[in-house]
N, C-alpha and C positions, 0 to 999 in steps of 0.2 A: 526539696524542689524550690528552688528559686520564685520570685515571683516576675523576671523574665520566663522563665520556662512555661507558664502559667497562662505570659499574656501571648507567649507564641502561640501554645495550643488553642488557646483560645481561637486565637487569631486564623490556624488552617482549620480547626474548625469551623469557624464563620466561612471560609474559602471553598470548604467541602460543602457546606449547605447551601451556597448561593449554586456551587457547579451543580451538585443532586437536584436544585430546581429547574435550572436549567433544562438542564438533561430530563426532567420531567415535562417539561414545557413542548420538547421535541419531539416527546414520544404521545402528550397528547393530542398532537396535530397543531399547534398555536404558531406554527410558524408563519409570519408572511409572506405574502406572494416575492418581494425581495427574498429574504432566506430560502425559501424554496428553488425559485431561478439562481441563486448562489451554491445549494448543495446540486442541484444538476447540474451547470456547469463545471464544479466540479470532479464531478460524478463523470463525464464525457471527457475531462483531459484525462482522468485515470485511466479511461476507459483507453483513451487512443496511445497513452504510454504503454498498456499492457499489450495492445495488439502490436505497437513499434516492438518491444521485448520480445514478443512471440515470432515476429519476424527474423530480428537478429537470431534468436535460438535455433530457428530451422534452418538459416545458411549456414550459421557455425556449425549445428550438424550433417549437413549435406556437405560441406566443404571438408567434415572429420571423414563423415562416411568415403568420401573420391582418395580422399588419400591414404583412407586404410584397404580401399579396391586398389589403387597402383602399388602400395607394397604388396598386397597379394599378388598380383600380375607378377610383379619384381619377384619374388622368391618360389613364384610356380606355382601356389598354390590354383589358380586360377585362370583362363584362357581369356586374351584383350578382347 
């Protein structure tokens, strides 16, 4: 092993222990009232992208559904 290879590891080592405090910092409540007003907000665009999502998903399938009811119509299975 090199002692490049040595100072890399080092080095995401050092990157892994500052993220793990991190990440400890967040789960023991240390956030401030900035970070906090920054994960809700967010927290609410995702929120309003998943309900735009939800919305395209049920026209696409109400728009699959109509035009697997007109091929039914078209081949009889079905009364208009």
């Amino acid at each position: 092993m090199s002692l490049e290879d040595v100072e890399r590891i080092m080095d995401e080592t050092q990157d892994a222990v500052e993220y793990q405090r991190q990440i400890d910092e967040m789960l023991s409540g240390s956030l401030t009232q900035e970070d906090e007003d920054a994960v809700l907000s967010e927290l609410e665009a995702i929120t309003q992208v998943c309900i735009i999502l939800g919305y395209i998903s049920l026209l696409w399938l109400l728009s699959e559904l109509e035009a697997i009811t007109q091929v039914c119509i078209i081949l009889g299975y079905i009364s208009p």
